[in-house]
C-alpha positions in Angstrom: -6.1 10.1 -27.7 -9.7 9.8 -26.9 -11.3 8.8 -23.6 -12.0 4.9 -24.0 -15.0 4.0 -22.6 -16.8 0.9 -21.2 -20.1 -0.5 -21.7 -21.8 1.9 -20.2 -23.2 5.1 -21.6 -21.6 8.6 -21.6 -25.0 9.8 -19.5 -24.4 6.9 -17.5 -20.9 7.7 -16.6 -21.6 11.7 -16.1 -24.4 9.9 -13.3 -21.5 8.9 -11.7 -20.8 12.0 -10.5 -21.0 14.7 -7.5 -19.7 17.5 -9.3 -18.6 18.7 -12.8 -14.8 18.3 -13.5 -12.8 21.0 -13.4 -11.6 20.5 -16.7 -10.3 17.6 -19.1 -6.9 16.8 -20.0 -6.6 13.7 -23.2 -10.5 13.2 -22.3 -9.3 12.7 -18.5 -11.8 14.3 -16.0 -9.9 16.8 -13.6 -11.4 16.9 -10.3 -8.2 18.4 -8.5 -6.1 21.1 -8.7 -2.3 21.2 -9.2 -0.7 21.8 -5.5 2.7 21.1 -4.1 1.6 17.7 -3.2 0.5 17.2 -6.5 3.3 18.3 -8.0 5.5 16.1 -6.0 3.5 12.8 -7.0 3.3 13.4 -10.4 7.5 13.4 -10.4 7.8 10.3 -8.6 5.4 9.0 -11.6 6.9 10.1 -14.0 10.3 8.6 -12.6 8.5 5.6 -12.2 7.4 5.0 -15.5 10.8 6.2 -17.1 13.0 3.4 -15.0 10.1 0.7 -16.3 9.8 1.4 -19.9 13.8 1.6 -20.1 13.7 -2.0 -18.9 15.0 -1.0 -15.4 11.9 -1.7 -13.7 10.2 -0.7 -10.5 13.5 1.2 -9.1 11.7 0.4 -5.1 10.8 -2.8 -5.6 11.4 -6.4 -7.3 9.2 -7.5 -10.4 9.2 -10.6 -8.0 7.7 -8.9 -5.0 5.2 -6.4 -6.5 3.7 -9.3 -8.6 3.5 -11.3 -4.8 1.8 -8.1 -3.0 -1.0 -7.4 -6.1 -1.4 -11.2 -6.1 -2.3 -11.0 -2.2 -5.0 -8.5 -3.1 -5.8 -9.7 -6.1 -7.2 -12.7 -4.2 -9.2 -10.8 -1.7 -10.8 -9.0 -4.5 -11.8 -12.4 -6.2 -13.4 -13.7 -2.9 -15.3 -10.3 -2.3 -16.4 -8.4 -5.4 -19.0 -10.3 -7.6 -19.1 -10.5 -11.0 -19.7 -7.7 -12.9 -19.8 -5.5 -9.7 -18.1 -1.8 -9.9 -15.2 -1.8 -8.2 -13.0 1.4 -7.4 -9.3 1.6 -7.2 -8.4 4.3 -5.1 -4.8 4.9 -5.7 -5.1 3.0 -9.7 -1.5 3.7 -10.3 -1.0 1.7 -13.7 -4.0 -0.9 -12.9 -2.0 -3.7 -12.2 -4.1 -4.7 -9.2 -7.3 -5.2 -11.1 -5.8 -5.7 -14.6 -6.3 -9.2 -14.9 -10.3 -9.0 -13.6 -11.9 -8.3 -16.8 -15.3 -9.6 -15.4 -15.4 -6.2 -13.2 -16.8 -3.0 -13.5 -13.2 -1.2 -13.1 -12.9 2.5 -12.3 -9.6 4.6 -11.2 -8.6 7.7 -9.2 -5.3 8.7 -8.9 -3.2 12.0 -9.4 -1.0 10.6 -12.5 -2.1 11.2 -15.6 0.9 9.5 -17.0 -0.8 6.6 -14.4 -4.1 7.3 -15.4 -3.5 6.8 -19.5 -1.8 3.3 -18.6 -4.8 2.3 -16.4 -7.7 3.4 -19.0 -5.6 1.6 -21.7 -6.4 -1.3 -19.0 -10.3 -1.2 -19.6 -10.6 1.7 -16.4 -12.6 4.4 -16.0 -10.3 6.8 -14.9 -10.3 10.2 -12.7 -7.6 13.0 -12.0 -8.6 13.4 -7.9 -7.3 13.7 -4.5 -8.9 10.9 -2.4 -9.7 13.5 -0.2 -11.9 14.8 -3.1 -13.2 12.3 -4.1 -15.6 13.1 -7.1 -18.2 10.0 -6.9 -21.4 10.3 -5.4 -22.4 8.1 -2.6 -22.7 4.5 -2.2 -21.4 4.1 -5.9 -19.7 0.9 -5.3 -19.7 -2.2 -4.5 -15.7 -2.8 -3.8 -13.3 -0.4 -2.9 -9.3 -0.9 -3.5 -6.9 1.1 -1.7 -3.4 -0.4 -2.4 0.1 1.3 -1.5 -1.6 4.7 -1.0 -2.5 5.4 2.3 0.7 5.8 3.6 1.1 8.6 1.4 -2.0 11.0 2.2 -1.7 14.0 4.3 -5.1 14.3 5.4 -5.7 10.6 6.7 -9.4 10.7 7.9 -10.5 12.7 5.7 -9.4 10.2 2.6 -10.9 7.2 4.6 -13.7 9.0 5.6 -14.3 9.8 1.7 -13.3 5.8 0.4 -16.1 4.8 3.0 -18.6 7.1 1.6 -18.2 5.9 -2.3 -18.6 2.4 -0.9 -22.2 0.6 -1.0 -23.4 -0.5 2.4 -22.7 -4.2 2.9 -19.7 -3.5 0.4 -16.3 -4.4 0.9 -13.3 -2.2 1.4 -9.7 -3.8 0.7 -6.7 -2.0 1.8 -3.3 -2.9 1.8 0.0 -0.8 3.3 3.1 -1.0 4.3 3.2 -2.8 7.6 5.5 -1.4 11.0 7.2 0.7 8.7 10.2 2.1 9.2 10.1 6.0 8.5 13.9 7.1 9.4 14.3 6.4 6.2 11.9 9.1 4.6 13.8 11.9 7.0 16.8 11.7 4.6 17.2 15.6 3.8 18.9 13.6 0.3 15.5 12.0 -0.9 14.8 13.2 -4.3 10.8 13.6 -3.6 8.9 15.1 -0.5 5.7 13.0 1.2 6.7 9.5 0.5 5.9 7.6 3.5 4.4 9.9 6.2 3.1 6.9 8.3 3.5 3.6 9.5 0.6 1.0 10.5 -0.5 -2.1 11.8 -3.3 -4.0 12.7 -4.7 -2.4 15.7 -4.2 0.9 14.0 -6.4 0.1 11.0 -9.1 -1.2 12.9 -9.1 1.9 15.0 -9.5 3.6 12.2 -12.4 2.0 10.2 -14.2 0.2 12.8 -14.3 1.9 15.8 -13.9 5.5 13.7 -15.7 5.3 10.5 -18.0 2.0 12.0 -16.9 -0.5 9.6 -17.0 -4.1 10.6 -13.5 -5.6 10.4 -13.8 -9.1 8.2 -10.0 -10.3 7.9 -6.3 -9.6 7.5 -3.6 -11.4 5.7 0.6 -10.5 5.5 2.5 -10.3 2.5 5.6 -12.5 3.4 8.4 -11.8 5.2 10.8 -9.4 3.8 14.7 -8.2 4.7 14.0 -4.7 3.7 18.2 -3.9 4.6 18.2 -5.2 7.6 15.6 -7.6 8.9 12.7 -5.6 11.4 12.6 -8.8 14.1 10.1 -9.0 16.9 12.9 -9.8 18.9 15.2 -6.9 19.4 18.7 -8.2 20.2 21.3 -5.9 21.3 24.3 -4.1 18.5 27.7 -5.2 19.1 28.1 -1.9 20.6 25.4 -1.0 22.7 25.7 -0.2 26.0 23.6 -2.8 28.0 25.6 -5.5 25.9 28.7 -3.9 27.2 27.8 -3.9 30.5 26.6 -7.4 30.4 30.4 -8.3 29.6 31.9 -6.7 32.5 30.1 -6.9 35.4 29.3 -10.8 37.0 26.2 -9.3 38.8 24.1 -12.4 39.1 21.1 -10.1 38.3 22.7 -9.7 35.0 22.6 -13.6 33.9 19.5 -13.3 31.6 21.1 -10.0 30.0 24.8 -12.3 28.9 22.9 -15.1 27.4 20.8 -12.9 25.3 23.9 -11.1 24.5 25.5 -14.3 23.2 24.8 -13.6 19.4 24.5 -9.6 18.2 21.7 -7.7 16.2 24.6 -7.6 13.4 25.4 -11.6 13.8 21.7 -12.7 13.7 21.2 -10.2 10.7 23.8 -11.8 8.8 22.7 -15.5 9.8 19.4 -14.8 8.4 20.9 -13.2 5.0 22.7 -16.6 4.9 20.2 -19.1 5.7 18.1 -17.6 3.1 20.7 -17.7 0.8 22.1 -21.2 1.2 18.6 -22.8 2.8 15.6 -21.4 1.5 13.1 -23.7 2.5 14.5 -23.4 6.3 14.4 -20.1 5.6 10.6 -19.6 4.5 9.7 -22.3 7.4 11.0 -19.7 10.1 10.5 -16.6 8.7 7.5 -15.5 9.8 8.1 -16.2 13.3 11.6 -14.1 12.5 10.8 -11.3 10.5 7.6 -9.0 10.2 5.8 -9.1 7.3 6.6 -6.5 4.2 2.6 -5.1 3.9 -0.4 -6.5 5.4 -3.9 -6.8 3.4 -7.1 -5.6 5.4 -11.0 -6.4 4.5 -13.9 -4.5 5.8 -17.3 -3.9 5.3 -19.6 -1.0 5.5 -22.8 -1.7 8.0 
């Protein structure tokens, strides 16, 4: 299979460049070498790919809900990247963010090459790299897309600090991850993969990081909707059936414990299984409260470089 190119020239391409690849692979520069951690990614692609091309589809996630979360993005890219402008996906996976925006100048890093054929099939540029190695020199481009990745990484600031440097002053960065995420999850000594989600974030986090770290100026955020991931992650935390403080509430008549019984009145597990049922049997009640409910699945984040 030969390495489909764009418009541009091969010189042009090669310009693109810090370093020489290590190597090709089916006309795919390698900018990385093969490590534990990338040994572990490439499984979890290539388990990935197998459940969708049997027809079993994205074995994490609903079709449903992964179109909604690129769709989120998707939108933020089409009100910050111009036509025509180079745009990098940091993270490409198959594409699917910036599939559908032909009118870009689309390149892709990722550790996949399973990934990586899929996205250059796409119209991407594609590179084999750790985005702590990233192999583009500086203030290459205009848009920077980091989707679903940066819970992932090992070496956080260094990957950020690398995204940033790719990324044209006065360009935008776009980032979207998993938001308050629940890591117990990822201790399970059963999981079939290592370094799956090795962090959780919110707002206050990411700004931390790229505004007051890495001096970006923070532009705006948006949440992907509401989610019951299992069991729904409430800003309210309401007592289990059996936890202690809702036990003691029942037995002792303190006055100083008044507050305690009424908010004891309806359990973490009754309230859980209200909202499965309300968004079963009333979805439009449903949507209208759940985002004062339930936290949002991923939230997008926009900055740009000063």
């Amino acid at each position: 299979m030969s390495f489909k190119r764009s418009s541009e020239s091969a010189d042009s391409l090669k310009a693109h460049y810090l370093r020489k690849p290590l190597s090709y692979f089916d006309g795919i520069p390698l900018f990385s070498k093969r490590d534990h951690y990338v040994d572990n990614y490439l499984k979890i692609a290539h388990d990935h790919l197998l459940s969708t091309g049997s027809g079993d589809g994205n074995p994490n996630i609903s079709e449903g809900l992964w179109l909604q979360m690129e769709e989120s993005t998707r939108k933020l890219v089409g009100k910050y990247a111009a036509e025509g402008s180079r745009v990098l996906d940091a993270g490409v996976g198959l594409g699917r963010v910036l599939g559908p925006l032909s009118n870009l100048q689309r390149f892709g890093v990722d550790i996949s090459i399973e990934y990586l054929r899929v996205a250059r099939s796409n119209g991407f540029e594609v590179a084999f790299s750790k985005l702590e190695e990233l192999p583009y020199r500086d203030e290459l481009f205009d848009t920077v897309v980091a989707c679903d990745v940066l819970e992932h990484v090992i070496d956080l600031h260094a990957c950020c600090t690398q995204i940033v440097r790719v990324l044209k002053r006065g360009g935008s960065l776009i980032i979207r991850v998993p938001y308050l995420d629940d890591l117990d999850a990822y201790l399970n000594e059963d999981l079939p993969y290592e370094f799956i989600h090795v962090r959780s974030f919110d707002l206050a986090g990411l700004r931390l990081q790229f505004e007051k770290i890495l001096g970006m100026q923070f532009i705006e955020h948006s949440f992907v909707s509401p989610y019951l991931k299992g069991h729904p992650r409430m800003k309210l935390k309401l007592l289990k059936e059996n936890d202690p403080a809702r036990n003691l509430s029942k037995k002792s008549d303190h006055p100083a414990l008044d507050t305690l019984r009424r908010s004891t009145a309806v359990s973490a597990e009754e309230f859980m299984n209200w909202l499965y049922e309300l968004r079963d049997k009333e979805p439009e009640l449903f949507a209208e409260l759940a985002s004062d409910l339930v936290e949002p699945l991923e939230i997008n984040v926009v900055f740009k470089k000063r």
